[in-house]
Each structure stands twice: as structure tokens, then as C-alpha cells.
C-alpha positions, 0 to 999 in steps of 0.5 A: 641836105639836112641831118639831125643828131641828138647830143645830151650836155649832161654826159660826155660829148662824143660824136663819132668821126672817122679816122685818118692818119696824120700826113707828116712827110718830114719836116712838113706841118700835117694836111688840115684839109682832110675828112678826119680834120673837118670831123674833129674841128666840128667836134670840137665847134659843138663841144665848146657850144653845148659847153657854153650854152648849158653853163650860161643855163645853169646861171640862169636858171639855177636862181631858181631851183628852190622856190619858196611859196611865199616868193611866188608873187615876186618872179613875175611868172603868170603859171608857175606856182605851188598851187598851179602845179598842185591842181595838175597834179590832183587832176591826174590823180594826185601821186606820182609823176605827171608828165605835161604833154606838148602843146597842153595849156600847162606846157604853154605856160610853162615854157613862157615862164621858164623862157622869161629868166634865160637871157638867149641873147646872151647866150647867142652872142657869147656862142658865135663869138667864141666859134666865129674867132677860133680860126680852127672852128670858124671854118664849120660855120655855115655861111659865117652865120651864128650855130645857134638858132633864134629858138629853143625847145623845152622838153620832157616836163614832168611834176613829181610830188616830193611831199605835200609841201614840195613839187619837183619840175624836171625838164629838158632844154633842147637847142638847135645848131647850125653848122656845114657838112662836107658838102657845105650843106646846112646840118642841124644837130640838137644838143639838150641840157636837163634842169629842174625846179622845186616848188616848197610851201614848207616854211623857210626850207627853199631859202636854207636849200638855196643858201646851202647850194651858194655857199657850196658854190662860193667854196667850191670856186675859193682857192682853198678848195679849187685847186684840190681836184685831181686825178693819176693818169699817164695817158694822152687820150683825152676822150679816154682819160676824161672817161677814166677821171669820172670814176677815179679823181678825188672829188668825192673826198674832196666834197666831203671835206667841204661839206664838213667843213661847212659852217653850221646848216639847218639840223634837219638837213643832211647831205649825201654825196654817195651818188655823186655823177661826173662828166668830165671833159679835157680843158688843156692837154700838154702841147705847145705851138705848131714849130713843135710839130716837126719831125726830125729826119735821121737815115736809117740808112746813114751809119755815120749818124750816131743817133741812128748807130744806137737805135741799130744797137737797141733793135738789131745788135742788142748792145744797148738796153732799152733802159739806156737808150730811153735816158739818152733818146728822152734827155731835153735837147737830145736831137732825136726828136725836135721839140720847141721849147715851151714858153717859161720853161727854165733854163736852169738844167732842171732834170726833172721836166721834160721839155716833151712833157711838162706843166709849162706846156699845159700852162700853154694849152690852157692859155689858148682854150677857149673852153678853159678860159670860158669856165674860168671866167663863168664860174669865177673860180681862182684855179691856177697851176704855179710852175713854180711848185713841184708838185705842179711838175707832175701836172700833165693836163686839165679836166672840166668836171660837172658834178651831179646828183649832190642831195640833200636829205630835208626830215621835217620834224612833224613827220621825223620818219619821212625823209625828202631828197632834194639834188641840189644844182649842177657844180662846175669843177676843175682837176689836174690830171698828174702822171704816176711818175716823180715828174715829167723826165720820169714819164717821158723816159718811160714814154720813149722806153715803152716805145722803143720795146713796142716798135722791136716788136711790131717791126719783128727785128732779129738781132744781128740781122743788118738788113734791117727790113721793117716787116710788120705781120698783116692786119687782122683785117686784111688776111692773105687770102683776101690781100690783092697785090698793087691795089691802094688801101686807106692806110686808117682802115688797116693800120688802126687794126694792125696797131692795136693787135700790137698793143694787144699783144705788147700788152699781153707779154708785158702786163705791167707796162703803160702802152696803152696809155701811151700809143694813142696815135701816129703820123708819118706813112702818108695816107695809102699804101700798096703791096707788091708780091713779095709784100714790099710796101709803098706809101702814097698821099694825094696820089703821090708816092711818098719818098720817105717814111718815119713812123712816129707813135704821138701822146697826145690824142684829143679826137678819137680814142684809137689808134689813127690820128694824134696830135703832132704838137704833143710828145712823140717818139720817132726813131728813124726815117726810111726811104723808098723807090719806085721800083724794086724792094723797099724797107717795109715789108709785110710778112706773107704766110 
């Protein structure tokens, strides 16, 4: 079976998947076979490939976005000229857009030239040696065979008279991928880059166009300007914080600054930043390797256990703060939660990182992207993060931000009232997404705090009550009346809802808090659960029932940007483990009214 999907490099990658809860039972790494798991890594296989291929593009072709008349005869094409393109557009009646249909004479021509400047090979090889060498991604392949096809498509070409002496050739790229589905059957999704080139009889304007688009590259990829993108944000979500970095970093400010800075460009042409797009995609997060994935297993049930003593005293008998709790729960080695250590933290009692939250754990993450290090190396640009500098503490992820629609304005002086817009070529940046707070110990203090108020309230504890029962309201979509008693329900169809009716209403009463930012996904409960008729609840996974429950809220969420799923490498918060027989009441109870 074959299915076909459309994906634009241009914009954000994001292919839907669906969602599922982490199977985390204890001190076991998660379940990697599952659907959700499949989805995610084929995901992540056709964003580092749209990545790869429309970057090696953009080198290929951007050489060739202005093109000065003169130079013509020099780049070996048989159809692409000014005075070609010129006649096309005469015969269609000389203004506005023409559009060339496939398979004209034109768009023949036009497809040999443009396909004799891409080095495919290239592109190919860079391609499968990437997928093919992730263990997480190799398993997507179909049949171990290269994702990219032995072919590509140009698309969508359309001449546009700028001026009498300036023709713009838009066009698209369109690539086919080979990847398996569930069923390990072929699946061919087409992923698709935009390009143009700009044909210009005026004198020596194609030649100042093109210095200006290199020189704004060189500086963009120099350290005096690399490491200037940034952006605030506490959230985890990567798909959420990516779409939030699009219109809230300082990349406008920061080309301004270049551009000014500029050494002196031709006085007939201006810049314009006042349109500038971002596609912004996450390179590196705040994880480190799997040991920090296990989840620790304090009782609910054993008092003798001082961790569990105070979280009783938060929940039940209101004998300590959040506030307090959260310093105790938050500090580096506390017990509450295991985290490894991340590689080079320091062991100097530095009370402003968090071993759960900190730039060592991007450093990290950054060490073992694929994507990061492709870019870094496509761009040659000398971004770096020195741990060393504390400012750099506040560093809590990297972002790849393609910047578009960069014009510049060309007045020529014979016609100072007509004035043409050229965009210049596709920029590659890279931002620091920093938290709000002074540092890392801050934010993850906060993380803990917020959780622990968000569980209070999801679990409706009443003080003073020792029996300690989690009762959890039912998910909107599940009423009573619809409720059927002892039957199995996926717990990502229910749980999801439930959660984000909670988020919903934690936020609602606490306006101010970051709990959207800071739930973005949870593992522990198995994969199913059934409900008895006093609305006890029993969790199962593979048909087994779990034993012990410990719901943990994650950070860290690179998949999806709701509530199922997260990343178990990240921070978590986890406050206690409840246990469950087969037969009679256990501790998780849904509310029935």
C-alpha cells in the first residue's frame, strides 16, 4: 500500500501522530515498539531529511538567484536567459505573471538547466548517511534502502516581470521519499522546497544583489553576529515553543543591526526587513542520556519514608507550602526524582543550575543532533554556547531558524519613481531559547511548585483526609452516562482530555502561573485502564495489569504538542508511587456524579 502526503520545507514540518502514554513502570526504560514511537521516529526521519535536502539546495542554487545578463553565455545553460524568458513572457501578452505548464517545450527546458547546477548525488548520499546511522531513525527505512528517490520534480514555475530589465523565475522543488509504514509496506511522501531566480539586463545590479546576499551570509555565520539570536520561553514543547520563537525572538533586531552595520552598499539599494518570515525548528533540547530516565519509587503507602512524610504534609495536612516543598523536592541530589548527572556539570555547589534543567544538558542534546550538527557544518557558522559564562546558564535549548522574505528595494536612477523589490536568498540562523527566570535552579523550583499545586488539584485531595484516595473527575469525554464498567479504554484517548480540562482550569484560577508551559506530558499509568462501579481504577499494559502507578508530569515534549507522550530524559516531577491489587479498592478513583 501506498500513501502519499505533501510536506513544504518552507514552513514548519509537522505531520500529525497519534498519541500515547509512556509505559514507564518503575525503574523500567519506556516501550519503544509501540504505534506513538514508530510515529515519532518517522517524523523525525522526514524532518532531518526535508532539513538536509532543501539546505543542500539552497547551496546549490542560491549562486543563482541574480543572474547578470552579461554572464549568460558562462553557466552552460541551453534555455535559461533574459531574452528566452523575455519572448515567453511577450507571447502571453507581456505583463504580469506567466505561468509555464508542464510538459511545454519551456518547462523542458527549463528543468534540464535548473537540474544541471543540483549535485543530487550529493544530496542523496548526505541523506541516507544520516537516516541510515541513527539507530532511532534507521528503523523507518524501507528495506534498508536510501529515503530519497533517484529523481525529483520541478513544480509550479512562473515568470514575473519585475521591470524591463529584471525577470523573476519562481519555482518549486518536489522530492519523493521512501520510508515503511506500520505494515512495513512502501510509503511515498513528497516533501517540496521553493526557490527562484532573477534574470537582470540592468547593468552591474545582479552582481551588487548577489555581493549584498554574501556578505549578509558571511556575517550572519561570523561570531559577532551568530550567537545574538535568542528568545524567552520556559516551555518544553518543542513544536509549540518553535511556533512561539516565529514571532517572538530578536531576529528582527538583530538584522537590523547587521544590515546597519553593513559596509557601504550601492545607493540605489535599500533594505527592508519589515516582512521578514521564520520557520523555526528545535535542534536541541534539555535532555541528557537514558540512566536519566528512571523514575524513582518512594511508597505513598510508607510513612517512614521522609519524602513521602512531606509530600502528605503539602497534599493532605497543609503543614508545608508549596514554596517550601518545591525548594526541598527541586534541590540537586534531593532523592525525589533521580537525574544523572549531565556531562561537565560542576561540582562546585553551584546553586544556580539545575542538574534537571540546565545548559549542560543542551550541550548534550546538541552533541548528539544530527540536524544541529548538519547545519552547523552546511552554514559554517561559529555558533557555540560557553557554560562557562552565566549568562549561557539561562540556555535551555536551540532553535534552526530559516529566515525569509529579506528585500531589498533597487531605485534606478533613470525612473527614481519605480522602485523594484528583489527577496534576497533563504538565511539559516541559530537562537538560544533562554528561561524568564535568573537561572535554571529558578525555573525547575518553579517547574516542581507548579506541579505539585496542578496535582493538588487534579487529584482533589482534602486536607486532613489520611485516606489518601487520588480521585481524578472523569474525562469530559467519557460522562457517566456513557461510562461502561470493567471494560478497557486506551488511556491516550481519555487521559489527554482529562488533562488538559486540568490545565484548563489550573490556569483559569491561577492566571499567572506557567503551567501550560510546563505540562507537556506524562508516563507512568501504563497504557489502559478500567473502571469498577464504585469507579475504583486498574491500569494495564500488554494486557498485564500494572502493579504500581506513579504518575509523572515531563518537560520535555519533542513529538506532539499535547498532553500524551514526553520525554522521560527531560525533567520530571514525580511525587509518589501507589500500588494496586487485583481485587477490591485501589487508590485511584474516579469521581462518579
Amino acid at each position: 500500500m501506498k500513501k502519499l502526503l505533501t510536506i513544504l520545507a518552507t514552513s514548519s514540518l509537522a505531520v500529525s501522530a497519534p498519541l500515547s502514554v509512556v509505559a514507564c513502570n518503575n525503574n523500567k526504560k519506556p516501550d519503544t515498539t509501540d504505534e506513538f514511537d514508530f510515529e515519532v521516529a518517522k517524523r523525525d526521519a522526514l524532518s532531518l531529511i526535508s532539513t538536509i535536502t532543501s539546505s543542500y539546495l539552497n547551496t546549490n542554487l542560491s549562486k543563482y538567484y541574480f543572474i547578470d545578463e552579461e554572464d549568460e553565455p558562462n553557466l552552460g545553460f541551453e534555455f535559461l536567459s533574459f531574452q528566452n524568458l523575455d519572448e515567453l513572457i511577450a507571447t502571453n501578452g507581456g505583463t504580469g505573471d506567466v505561468n509555464i505548464s508542464e510538459g511545454s517545450e519551456a518547462y523542458k527546458g527549463l528543468s534540464e538547466d535548473i537540474q544541471s547546477i543540483i549535485e543530487w548525488n550529493t544530496i542523496s548520499r548526505e541523506v541516507n548517511t544520516a537516516i541510515s546511522s541513527d539507530i532511532n531513525l534507521a528503523g523507518v527505512l524501507y528495506e534498508k534502502q536510501n529515503p530519497l528517490q533517484n529523481f525529483y520534480d520541478i513544480r509550479n514555475a512562473k515568470l514575473s516581470l519585475l521591470d524591463e530589465g529584471a525577470i523573476k523565475l519562481s519555482y518549486q522543488i518536489s522530492t519523493p521519499v521512501t520510508l515503511r509504514d506500520q505494515a512495513f509496506e512502501k510509503e511515498i511522501t513528497h516533501i517540496a522546497s521553493n526557490f527562484e531566480m532573477n534574470f537582470i539586463r540592468i547593468p552591474d545590479l545582479a552582481t551588487e544583489l548577489s555581493e549584498l546576499s554574501d556578505k549578509i551570509q558571511t556575517e550572519l555565520a561570523s561570531s559577532q553576529f551568530a550567537n545574538k539570536f535568542e528568545f524567552i520561553s520556559d516551555s518544553g514543547d518543542a513544536l509549540k515553543t518553535a511556533q512561539f520563537s516565529q514571532t517572538n525572538s530578536n531576529v528582527g533586531e538583530v538584522f537590523n543591526e547587521l544590515l546597519t552595520n553593513l559596509p557601504s552598499i550601492d545607493n540605489n539599494l535599500t533594505t527592508d526587513v519589515s516582512q521578514l518570515t521564520i520557520s523555526s525548528q528545535y535542534l536541541a533540547n534539555n535532555v541528557t542520556d537514558s540512566t536519566s530516565g528512571y523514575i524513582g519509587t518512594h511508597e505513598w503507602s510508607n510513612d517512614s519514608d521522609s519524602r513521602v512524610t512531606n509530600i502528605k504534609d503539602y497534599f493532605i495536612r497543609n503543614k508545608i507550602s508549596s514554596d517550601e516543598l518545591s525548594k526541598i523536592i527541586a534541590a540537586n541530589y534531593s532523592g525525589y526524582v533521580k537525574e544523572s548527572q549531565p556531562k561537565d556539570f560542576p561540582n562546585t555547589g553551584d546553586t544556580t543550575s539545575s542538574i534537571a534543567m540546565s545548559v549542560y544538558r543542551t550541550l548534550y542534546s546538541m552533541s548528539i543532533s544530527a540536524r544541529f550538527k548538519n547545519m552547523l557544518a552546511q552554514t559554517g557558522s561559529q555558533f557555540e554556547i560557553d557554560a562557562n559564562d552565566n549568562e549561557e546558564k539561562r540556555v535551555v535549548g536551540v532553535f534552526g531558524m530559516k529566515v525569509n522574505n529579506l528585500f531589498v528595494n533597487y531605485q534606478n536612477p533613470n525612473f527614481p519613481d519605480k522602485t523594484i523589490s528583489f527577496a534576497l536568498p533563504e538565511n539559516y540562523v541559530f537562537s538560544r531559547q533562554k528561561t524568564s527566570f535568573a537561572n535554571t535552579q529558578d525555573l525547575f523550583n518553579d517547574f516542581i511548585k507548579v506541579s505539585l499545586e496542578f496535582n493538588k488539584q487534579l487529584y482533589n485531595f482534602e486536607d486532613d483526609n489520611e485516606d489518601y484516595i487520588f480521585k481524578l473527575n472523569l474525562p469530559p469525554n467519557l460522562s457517566l452516562a456513557d461510562l461502561q464498567f470493567n471494560k478497557r479504554y486506551k488511556n491516550k484517548d481519555y487521559f489527554d482530555e482529562l488533562i488538559y480540562q486540568e490545565i484548563l482550569k489550573f490556569k483559569n484560577k491561577n492566571p499567572e502561573s506557567k503551567v501550560e508551559d510546563y505540562i507537556n506530558g506524562y508516563t507512568g499509568f501504563g497504557t489502559e485502564f478500567e473502571v469498577n462501579e464504585q469507579g475504583y481504577i486498574r491500569f494495564y499494559h500488554n494486557n498485564a495489569m500494572w502493579e504500581k502507578a506513579n504518575l509523572a508530569f515531563l518537560w520535555i515534549n519533542t513529538s506532539s504538542n499535547l498532553p500524551g507522550g514526553g520525554d522521560v530524559f527531560g525533567a520530571k516531577a514525580f511525587f509518589a508511587t501507589v500500588a494496586f491489587a487485583e481485587t477490591g479498592p485501589t487508590k485511584v478513583q474516579f469521581i462518579l456524579e
